[in-house]
PALUMDREN-918405 format. One record per atom (N, C-alpha, C, O, CB): chain; residue in three letters; residue number from 1; x, y, z; atom name. Coordinates in pm, whole numbers, plus 50000, padded with zeros to 5 digits. Glycine has a CB too. Example, Ala and Ser with C-alpha at 12.3 -4.5 7.8 and 13.67 -1.06 7.14 Angstrom:
ATOM   mol   type   seq       x       y       z   atom
ATOM     A    Ala     1   51319   49431   50780      N
ATOM     A    Ala     1   51230   49550   50780     CA
ATOM     A    Ala     1   51320   49670   50780      C
ATOM     A    Ala     1   51424   49668   50846      O
ATOM     A    Ala     1   51131   49553   50905     CB
ATOM     A    Ser     2   51285   49775   50708      N
ATOM     A    Ser     2   51367   49894   50714     CA
ATOM     A    Ser     2   51290   50003   50787      C
ATOM     A    Ser     2   51341   50114   50804      O
ATOM     A    Ser     2   51408   49940   50572     CB
//
This chain:
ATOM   mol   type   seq       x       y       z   atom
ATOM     A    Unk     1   41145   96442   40735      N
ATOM     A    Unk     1   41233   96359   40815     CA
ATOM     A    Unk     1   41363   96338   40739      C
ATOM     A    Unk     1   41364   96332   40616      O
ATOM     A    Unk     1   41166   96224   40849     CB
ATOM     A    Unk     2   41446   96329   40795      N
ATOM     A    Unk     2   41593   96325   40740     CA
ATOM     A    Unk     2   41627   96174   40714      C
ATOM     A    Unk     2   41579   96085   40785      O
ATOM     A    Unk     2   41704   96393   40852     CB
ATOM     A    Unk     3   41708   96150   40617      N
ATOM     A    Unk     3   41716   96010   40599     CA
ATOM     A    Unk     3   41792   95932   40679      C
ATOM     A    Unk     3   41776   95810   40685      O
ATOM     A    Unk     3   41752   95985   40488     CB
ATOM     A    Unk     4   41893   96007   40755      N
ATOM     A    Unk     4   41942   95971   40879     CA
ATOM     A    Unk     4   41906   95919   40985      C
ATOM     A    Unk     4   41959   95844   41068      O
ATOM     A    Unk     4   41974   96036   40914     CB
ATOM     A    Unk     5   41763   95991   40967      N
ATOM     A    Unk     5   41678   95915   41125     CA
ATOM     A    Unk     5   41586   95817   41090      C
ATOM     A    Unk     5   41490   95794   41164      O
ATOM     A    Unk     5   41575   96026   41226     CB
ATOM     A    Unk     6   41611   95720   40921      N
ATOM     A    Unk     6   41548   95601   40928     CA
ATOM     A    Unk     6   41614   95494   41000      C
ATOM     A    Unk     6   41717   95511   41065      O
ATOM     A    Unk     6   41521   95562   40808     CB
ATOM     A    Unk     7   41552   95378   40986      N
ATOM     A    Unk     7   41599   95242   41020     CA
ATOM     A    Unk     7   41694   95170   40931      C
ATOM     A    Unk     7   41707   95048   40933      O
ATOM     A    Unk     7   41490   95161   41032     CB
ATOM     A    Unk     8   41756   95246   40856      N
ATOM     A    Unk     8   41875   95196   40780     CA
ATOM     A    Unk     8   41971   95122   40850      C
ATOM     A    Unk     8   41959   95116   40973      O
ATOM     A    Unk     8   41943   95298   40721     CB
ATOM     A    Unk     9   42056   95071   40800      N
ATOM     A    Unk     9   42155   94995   40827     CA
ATOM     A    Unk     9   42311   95101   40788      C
ATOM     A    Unk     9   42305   95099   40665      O
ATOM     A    Unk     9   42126   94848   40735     CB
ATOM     A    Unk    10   42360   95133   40801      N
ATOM     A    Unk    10   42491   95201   40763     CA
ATOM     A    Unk    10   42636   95102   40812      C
ATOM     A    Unk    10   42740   95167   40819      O
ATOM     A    Unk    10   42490   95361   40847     CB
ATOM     A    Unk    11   42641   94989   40836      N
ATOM     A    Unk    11   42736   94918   40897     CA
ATOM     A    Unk    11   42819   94882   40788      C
ATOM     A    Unk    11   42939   94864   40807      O
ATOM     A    Unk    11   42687   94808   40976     CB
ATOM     A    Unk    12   42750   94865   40639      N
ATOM     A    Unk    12   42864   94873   40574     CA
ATOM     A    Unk    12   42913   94991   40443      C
ATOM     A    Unk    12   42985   94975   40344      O
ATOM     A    Unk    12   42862   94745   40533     CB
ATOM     A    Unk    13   42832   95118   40500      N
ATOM     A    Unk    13   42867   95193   40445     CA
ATOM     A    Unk    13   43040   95276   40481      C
ATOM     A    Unk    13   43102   95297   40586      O
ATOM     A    Unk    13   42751   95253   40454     CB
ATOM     A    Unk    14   43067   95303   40348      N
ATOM     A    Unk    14   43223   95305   40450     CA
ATOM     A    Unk    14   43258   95493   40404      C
ATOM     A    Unk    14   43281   95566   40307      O
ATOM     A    Unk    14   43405   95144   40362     CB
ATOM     A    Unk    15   43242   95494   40536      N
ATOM     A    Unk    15   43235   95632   40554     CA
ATOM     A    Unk    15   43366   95702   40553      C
ATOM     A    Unk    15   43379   95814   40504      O
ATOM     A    Unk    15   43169   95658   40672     CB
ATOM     A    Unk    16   43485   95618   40620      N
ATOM     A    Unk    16   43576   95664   40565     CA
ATOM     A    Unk    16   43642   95693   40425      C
ATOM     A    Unk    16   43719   95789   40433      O
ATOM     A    Unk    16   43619   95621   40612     CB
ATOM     A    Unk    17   43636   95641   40307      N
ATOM     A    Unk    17   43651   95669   40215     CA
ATOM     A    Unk    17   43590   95784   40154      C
ATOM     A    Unk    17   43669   95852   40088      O
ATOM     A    Unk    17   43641   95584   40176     CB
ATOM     A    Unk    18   43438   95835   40158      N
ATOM     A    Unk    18   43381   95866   40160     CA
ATOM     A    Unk    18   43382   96047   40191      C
ATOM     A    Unk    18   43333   96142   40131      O
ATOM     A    Unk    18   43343   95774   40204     CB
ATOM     A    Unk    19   43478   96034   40337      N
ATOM     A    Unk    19   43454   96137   40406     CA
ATOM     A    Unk    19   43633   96208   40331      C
ATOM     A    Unk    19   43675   96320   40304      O
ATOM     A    Unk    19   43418   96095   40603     CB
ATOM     A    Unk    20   43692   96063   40325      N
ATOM     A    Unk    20   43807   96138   40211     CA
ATOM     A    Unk    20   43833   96187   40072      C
ATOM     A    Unk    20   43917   96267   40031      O
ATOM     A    Unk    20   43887   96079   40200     CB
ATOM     A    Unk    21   43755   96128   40018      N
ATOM     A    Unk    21   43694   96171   39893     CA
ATOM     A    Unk    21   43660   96343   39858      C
ATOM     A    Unk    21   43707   96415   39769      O
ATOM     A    Unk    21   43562   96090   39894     CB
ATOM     A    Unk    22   43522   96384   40007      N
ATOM     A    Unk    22   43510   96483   40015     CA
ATOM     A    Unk    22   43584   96571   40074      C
ATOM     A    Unk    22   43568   96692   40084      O
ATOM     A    Unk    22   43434   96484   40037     CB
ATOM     A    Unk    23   43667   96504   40111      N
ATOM     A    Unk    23   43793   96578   40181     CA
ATOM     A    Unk    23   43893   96695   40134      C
ATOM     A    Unk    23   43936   96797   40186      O
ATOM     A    Unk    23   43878   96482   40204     CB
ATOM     A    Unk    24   43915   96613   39975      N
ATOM     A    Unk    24   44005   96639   39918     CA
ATOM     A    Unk    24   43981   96590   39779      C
ATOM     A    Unk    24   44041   96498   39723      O
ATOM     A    Unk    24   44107   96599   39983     CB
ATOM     A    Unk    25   43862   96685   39719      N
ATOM     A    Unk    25   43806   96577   39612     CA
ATOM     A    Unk    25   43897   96612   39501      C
ATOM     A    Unk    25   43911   96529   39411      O
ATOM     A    Unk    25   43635   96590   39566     CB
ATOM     A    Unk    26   43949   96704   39498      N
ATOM     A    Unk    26   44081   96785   39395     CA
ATOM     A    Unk    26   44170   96649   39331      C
ATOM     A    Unk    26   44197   96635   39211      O
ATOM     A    Unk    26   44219   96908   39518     CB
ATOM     A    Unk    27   44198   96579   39413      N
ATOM     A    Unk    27   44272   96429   39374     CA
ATOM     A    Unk    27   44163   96316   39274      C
ATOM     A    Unk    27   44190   96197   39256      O
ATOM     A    Unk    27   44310   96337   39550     CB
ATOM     A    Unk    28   44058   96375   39226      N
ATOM     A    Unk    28   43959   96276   39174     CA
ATOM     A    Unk    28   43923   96348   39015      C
ATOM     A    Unk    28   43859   96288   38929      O
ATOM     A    Unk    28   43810   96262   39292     CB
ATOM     A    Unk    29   43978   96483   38999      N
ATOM     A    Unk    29   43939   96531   38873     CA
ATOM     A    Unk    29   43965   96456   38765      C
ATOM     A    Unk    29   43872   96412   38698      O
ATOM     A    Unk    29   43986   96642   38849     CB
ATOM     A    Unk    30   44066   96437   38739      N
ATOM     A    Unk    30   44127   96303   38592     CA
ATOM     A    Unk    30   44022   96173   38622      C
ATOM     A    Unk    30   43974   96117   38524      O
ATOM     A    Unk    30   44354   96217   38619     CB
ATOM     A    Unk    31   43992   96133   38738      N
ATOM     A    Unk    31   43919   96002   38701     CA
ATOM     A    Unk    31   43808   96039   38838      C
ATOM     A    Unk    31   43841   96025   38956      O
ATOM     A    Unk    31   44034   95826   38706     CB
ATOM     A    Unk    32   43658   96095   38785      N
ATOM     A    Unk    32   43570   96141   38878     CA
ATOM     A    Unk    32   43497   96028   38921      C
ATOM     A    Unk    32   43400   96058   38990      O
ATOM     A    Unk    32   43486   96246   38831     CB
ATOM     A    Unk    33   43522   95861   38892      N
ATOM     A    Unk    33   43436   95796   38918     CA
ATOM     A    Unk    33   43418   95727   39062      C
ATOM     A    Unk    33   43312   95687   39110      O
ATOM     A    Unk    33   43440   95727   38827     CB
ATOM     A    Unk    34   43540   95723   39117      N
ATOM     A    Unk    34   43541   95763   39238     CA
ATOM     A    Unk    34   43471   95849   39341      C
ATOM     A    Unk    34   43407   95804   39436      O
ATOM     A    Unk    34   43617   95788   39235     CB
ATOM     A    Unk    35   43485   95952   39320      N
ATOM     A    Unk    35   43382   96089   39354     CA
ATOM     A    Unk    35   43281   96077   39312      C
ATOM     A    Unk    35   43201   96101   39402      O
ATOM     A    Unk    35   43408   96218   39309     CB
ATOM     A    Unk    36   43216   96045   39193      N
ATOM     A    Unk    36   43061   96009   39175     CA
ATOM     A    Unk    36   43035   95909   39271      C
ATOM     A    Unk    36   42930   95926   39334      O
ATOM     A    Unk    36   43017   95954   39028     CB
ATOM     A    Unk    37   43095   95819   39296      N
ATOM     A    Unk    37   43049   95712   39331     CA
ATOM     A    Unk    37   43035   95692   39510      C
ATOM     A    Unk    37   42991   95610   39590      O
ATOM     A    Unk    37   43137   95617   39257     CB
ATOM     A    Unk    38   43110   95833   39510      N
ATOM     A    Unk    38   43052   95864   39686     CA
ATOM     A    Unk    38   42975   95979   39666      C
ATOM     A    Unk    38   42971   96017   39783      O
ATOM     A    Unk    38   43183   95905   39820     CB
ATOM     A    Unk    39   42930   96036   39622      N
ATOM     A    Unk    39   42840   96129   39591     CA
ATOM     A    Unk    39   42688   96008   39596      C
ATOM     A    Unk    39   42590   96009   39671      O
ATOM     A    Unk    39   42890   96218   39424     CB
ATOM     A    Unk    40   42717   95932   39505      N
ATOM     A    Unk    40   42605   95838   39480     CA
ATOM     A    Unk    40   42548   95772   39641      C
ATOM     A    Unk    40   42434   95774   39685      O
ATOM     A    Unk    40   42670   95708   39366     CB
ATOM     A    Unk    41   42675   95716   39705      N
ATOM     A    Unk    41   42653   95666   39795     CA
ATOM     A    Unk    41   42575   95731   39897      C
ATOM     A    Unk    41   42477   95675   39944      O
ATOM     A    Unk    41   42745   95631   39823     CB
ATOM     A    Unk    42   42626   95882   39946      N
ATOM     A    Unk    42   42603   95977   39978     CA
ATOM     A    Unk    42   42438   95992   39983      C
ATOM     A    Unk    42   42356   95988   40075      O
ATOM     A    Unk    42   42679   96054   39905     CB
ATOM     A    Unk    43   42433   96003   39893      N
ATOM     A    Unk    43   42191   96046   39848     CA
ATOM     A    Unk    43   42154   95943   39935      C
ATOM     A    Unk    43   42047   95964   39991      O
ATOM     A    Unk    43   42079   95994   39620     CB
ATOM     A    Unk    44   42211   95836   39965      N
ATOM     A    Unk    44   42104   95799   40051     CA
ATOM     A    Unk    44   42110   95770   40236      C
ATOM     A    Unk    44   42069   95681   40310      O
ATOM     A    Unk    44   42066   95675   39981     CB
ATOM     A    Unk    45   42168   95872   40250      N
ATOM     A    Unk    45   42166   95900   40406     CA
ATOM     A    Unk    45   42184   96054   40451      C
ATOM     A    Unk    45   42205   96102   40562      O
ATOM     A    Unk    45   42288   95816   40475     CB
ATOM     A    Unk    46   42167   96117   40318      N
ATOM     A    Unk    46   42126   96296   40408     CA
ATOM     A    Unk    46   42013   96335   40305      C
ATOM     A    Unk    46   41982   96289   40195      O
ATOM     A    Unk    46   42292   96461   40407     CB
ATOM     A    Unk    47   41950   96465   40403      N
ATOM     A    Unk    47   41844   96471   40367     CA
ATOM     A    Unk    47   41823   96554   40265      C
ATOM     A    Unk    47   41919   96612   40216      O
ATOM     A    Unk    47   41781   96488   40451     CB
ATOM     A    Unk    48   41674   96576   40208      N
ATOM     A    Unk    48   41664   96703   40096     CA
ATOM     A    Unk    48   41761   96796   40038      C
ATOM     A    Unk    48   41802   96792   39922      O
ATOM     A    Unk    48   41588   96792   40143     CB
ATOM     A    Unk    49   41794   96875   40126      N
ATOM     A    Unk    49   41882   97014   40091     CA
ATOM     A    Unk    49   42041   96938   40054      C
ATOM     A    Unk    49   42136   96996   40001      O
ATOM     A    Unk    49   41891   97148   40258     CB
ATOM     A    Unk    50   42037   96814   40095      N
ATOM     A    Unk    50   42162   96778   40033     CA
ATOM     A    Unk    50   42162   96676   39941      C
ATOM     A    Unk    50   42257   96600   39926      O
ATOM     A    Unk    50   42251   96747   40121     CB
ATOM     A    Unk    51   42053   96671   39876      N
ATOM     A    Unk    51   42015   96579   39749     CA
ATOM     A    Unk    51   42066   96659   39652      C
ATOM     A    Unk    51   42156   96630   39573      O
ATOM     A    Unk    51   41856   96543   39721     CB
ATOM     A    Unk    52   42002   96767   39659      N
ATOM     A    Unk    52   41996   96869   39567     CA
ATOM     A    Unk    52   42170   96890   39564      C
ATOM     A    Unk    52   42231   96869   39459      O
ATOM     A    Unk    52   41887   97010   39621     CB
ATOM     A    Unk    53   42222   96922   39653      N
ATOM     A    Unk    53   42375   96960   39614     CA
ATOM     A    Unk    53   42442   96890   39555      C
ATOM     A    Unk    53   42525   96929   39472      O
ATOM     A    Unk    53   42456   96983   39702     CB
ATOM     A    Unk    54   42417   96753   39589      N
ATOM     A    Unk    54   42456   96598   39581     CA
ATOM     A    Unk    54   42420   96608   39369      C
ATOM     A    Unk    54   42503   96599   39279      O
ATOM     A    Unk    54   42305   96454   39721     CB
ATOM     A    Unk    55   42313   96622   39361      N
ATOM     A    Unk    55   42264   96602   39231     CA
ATOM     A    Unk    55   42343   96738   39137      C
ATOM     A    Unk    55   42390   96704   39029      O
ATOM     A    Unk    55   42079   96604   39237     CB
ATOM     A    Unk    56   42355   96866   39171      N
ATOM     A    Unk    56   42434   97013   39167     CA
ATOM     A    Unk    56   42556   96928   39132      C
ATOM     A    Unk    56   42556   96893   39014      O
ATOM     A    Unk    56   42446   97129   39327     CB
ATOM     A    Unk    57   42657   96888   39202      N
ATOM     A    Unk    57   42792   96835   39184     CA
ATOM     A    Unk    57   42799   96710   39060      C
ATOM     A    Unk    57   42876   96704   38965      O
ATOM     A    Unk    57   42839   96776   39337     CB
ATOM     A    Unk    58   42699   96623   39095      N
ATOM     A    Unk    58   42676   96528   38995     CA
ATOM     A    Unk    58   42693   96523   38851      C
ATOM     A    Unk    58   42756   96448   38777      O
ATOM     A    Unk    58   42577   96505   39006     CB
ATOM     A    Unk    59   42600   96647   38825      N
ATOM     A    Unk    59   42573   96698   38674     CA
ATOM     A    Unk    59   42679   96760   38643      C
ATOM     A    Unk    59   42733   96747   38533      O
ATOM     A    Unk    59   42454   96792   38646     CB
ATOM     A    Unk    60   42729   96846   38752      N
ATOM     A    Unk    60   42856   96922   38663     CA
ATOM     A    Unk    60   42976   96841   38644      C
ATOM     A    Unk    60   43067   96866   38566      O
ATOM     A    Unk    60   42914   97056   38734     CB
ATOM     A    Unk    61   42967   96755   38713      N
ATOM     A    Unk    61   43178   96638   38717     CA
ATOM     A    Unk    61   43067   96545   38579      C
ATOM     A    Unk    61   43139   96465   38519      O
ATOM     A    Unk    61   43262   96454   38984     CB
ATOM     A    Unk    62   42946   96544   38534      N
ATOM     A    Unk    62   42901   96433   38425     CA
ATOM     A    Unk    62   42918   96533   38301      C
ATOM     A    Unk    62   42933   96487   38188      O
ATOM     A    Unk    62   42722   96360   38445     CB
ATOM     A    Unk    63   42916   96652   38324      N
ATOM     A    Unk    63   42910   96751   38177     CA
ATOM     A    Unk    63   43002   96796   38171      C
ATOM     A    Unk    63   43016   96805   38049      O
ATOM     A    Unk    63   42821   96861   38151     CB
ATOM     A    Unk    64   43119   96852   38230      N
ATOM     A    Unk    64   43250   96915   38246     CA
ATOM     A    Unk    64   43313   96805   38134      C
ATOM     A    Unk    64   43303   96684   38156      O
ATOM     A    Unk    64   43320   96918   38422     CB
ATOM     A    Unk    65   43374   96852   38021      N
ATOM     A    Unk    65   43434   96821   37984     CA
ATOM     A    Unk    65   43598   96766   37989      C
ATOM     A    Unk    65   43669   96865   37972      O
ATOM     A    Unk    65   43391   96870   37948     CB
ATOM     A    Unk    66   43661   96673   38002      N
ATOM     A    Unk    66   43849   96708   38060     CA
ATOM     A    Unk    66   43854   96697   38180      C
ATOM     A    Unk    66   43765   96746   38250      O
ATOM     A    Unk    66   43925   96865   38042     CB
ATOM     A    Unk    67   43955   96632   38233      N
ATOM     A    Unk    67   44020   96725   38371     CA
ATOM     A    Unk    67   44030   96825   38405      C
ATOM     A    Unk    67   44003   96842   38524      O
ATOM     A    Unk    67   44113   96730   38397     CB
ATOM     A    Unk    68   44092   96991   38291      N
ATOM     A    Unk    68   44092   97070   38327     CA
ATOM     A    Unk    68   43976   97145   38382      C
ATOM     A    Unk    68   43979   97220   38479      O
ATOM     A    Unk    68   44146   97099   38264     CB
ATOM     A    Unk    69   43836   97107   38282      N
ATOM     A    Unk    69   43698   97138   38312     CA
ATOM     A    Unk    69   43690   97077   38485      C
ATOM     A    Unk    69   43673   97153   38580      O
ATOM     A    Unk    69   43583   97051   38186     CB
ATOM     A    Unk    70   43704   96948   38495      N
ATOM     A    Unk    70   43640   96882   38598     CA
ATOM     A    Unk    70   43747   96937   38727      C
ATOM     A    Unk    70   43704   96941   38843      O
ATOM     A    Unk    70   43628   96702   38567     CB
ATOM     A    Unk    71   43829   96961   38709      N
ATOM     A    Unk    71   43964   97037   38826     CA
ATOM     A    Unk    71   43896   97173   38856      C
ATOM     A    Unk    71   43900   97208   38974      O
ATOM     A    Unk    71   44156   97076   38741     CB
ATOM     A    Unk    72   43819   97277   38746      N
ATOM     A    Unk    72   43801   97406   38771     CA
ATOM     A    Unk    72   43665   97368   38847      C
ATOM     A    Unk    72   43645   97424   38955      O
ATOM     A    Unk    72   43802   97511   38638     CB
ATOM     A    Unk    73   43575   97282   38800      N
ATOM     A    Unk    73   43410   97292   38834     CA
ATOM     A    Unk    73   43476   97255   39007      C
ATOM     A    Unk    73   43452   97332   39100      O
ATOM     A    Unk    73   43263   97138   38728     CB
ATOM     A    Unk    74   43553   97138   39022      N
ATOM     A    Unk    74   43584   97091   39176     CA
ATOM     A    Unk    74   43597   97231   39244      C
ATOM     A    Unk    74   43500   97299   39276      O
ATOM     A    Unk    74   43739   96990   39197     CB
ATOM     A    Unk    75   43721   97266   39262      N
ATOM     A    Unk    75   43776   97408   39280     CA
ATOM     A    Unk    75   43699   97499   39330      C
ATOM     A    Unk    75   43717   97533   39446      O
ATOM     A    Unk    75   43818   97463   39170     CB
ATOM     A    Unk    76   43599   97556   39254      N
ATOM     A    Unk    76   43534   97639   39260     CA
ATOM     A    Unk    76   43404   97608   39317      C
ATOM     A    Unk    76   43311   97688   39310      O
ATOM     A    Unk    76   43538   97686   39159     CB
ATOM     A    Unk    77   43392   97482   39380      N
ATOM     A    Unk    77   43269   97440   39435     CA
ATOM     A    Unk    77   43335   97369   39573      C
ATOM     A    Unk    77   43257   97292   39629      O
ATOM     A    Unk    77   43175   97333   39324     CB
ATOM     A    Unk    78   43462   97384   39636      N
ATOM     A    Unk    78   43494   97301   39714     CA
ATOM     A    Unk    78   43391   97308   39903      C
ATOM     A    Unk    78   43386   97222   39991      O
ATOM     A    Unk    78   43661   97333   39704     CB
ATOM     A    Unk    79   43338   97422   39896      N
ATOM     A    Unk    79   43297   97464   40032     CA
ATOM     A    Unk    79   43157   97374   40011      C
ATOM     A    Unk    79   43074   97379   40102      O
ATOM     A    Unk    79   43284   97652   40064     CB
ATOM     A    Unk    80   43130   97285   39884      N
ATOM     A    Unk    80   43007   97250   39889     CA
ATOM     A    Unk    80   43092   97108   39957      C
ATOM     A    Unk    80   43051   97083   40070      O
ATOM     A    Unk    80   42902   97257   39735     CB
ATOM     A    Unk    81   43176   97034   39918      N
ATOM     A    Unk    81   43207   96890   39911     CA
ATOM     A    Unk    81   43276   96942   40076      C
ATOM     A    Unk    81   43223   96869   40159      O
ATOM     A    Unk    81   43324   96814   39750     CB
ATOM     A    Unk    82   43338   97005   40120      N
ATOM     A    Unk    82   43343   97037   40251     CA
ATOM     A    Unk    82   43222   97002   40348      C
ATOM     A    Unk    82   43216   96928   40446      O
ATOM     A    Unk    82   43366   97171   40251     CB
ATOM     A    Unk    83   43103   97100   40270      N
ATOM     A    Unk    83   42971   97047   40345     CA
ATOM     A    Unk    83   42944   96927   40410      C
ATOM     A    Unk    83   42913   96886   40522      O
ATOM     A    Unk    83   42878   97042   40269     CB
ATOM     A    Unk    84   42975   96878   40271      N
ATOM     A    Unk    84   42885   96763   40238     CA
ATOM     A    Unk    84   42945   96634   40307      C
ATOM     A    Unk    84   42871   96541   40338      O
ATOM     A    Unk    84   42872   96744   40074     CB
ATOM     A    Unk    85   43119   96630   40335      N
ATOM     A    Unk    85   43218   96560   40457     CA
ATOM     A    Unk    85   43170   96583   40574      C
ATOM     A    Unk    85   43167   96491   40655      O
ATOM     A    Unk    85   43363   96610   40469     CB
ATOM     A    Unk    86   43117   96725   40613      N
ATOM     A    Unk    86   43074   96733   40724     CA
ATOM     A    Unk    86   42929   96625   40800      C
ATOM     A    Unk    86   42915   96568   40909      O
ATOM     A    Unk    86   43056   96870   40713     CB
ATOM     A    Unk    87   42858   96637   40700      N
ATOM     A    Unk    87   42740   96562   40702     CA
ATOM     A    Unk    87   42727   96459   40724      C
ATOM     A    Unk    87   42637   96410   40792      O
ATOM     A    Unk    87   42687   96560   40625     CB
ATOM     A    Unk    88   42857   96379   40647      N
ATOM     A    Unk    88   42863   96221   40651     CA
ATOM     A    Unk    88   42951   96167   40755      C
ATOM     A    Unk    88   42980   96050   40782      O
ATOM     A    Unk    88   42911   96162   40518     CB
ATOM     A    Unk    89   42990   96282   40810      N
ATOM     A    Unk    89   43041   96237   40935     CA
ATOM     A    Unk    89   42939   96264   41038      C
ATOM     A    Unk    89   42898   96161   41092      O
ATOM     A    Unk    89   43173   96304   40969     CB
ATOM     A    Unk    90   42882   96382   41083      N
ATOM     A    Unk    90   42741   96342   41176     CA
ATOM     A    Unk    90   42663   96228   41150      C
ATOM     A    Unk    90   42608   96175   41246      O
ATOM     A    Unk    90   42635   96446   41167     CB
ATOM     A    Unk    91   42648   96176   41028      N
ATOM     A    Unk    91   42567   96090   40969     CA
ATOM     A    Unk    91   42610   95966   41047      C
ATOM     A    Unk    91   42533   95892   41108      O
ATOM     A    Unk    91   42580   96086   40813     CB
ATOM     A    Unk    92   42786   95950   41034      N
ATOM     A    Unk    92   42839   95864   41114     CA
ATOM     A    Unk    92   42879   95811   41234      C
ATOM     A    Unk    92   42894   95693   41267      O
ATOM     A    Unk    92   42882   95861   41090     CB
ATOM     A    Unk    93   42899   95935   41310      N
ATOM     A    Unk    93   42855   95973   41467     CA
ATOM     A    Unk    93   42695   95893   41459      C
ATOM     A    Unk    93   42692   95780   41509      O
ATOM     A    Unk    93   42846   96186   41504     CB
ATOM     A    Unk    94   42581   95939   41407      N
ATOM     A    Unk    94   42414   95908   41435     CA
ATOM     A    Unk    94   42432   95748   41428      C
ATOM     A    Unk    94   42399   95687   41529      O
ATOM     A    Unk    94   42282   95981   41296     CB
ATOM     A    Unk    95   42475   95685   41333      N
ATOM     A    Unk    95   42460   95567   41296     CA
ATOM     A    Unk    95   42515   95456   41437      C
ATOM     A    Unk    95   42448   95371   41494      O
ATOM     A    Unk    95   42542   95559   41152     CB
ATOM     A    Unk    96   42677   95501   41466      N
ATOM     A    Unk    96   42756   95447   41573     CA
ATOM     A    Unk    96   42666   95529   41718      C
ATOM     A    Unk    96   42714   95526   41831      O
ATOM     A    Unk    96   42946   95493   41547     CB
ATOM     A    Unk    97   42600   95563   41701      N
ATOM     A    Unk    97   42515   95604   41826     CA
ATOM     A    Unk    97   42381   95523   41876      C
ATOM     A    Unk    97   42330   95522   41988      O
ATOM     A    Unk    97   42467   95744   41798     CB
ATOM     A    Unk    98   42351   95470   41779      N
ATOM     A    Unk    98   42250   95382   41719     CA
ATOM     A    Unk    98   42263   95267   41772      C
ATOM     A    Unk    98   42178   95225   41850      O
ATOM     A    Unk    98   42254   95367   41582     CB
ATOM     A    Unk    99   42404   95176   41730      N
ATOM     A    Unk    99   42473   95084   41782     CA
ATOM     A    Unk    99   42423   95027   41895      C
ATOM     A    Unk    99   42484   94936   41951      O
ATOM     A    Unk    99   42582   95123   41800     CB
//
């Protein structure tokens, strides 16, 4: 079951930030705590296969050394954080459907 289709509450999850973050996460390399911290938010409203990506991105913006490290790991992983905007916006559509 997807974590989407629990009985959660999402009313004050703020999805917009969230969905900008992954938007355009290129603006978060010098200071990733931002981006972790919707990544974090993130794990708990999609399911399995995007834990794992979620946790994939995690480790590398926590071990990447620098900006320049954390600018190349972004970069080169952007079709994942694309995904992963996509998600949290169905996520957000499901929730306001809910309503």
């Amino acid at each position: 079951m997807k974590k989407t289709e629990t009985n959660k509450d999402f009313t004050n999850f703020d999805f917009k930030s969230v969905e900008s973050a992954f938007g355009m996460p290129m603006r978060y390399a010098n200071n990733s705590s931002h981006l972790v911290a919707c990544l974090e938010k993130s794990k708990l409203m999609l399911d399995d296969i995007f834990q794992e990506k979620i946790n994939f991105l995690l480790n590398g913006l926590f071990y990447a050394d620098g900006e320049v490290k954390k600018s190349l790991f972004i970069e080169e992983n952007m079709s994942v954080f694309f995904e992963l905007k996509k998600c949290v916006y169905d996520a957000q559509i499901k929730s306001l459907n809910k309503i």
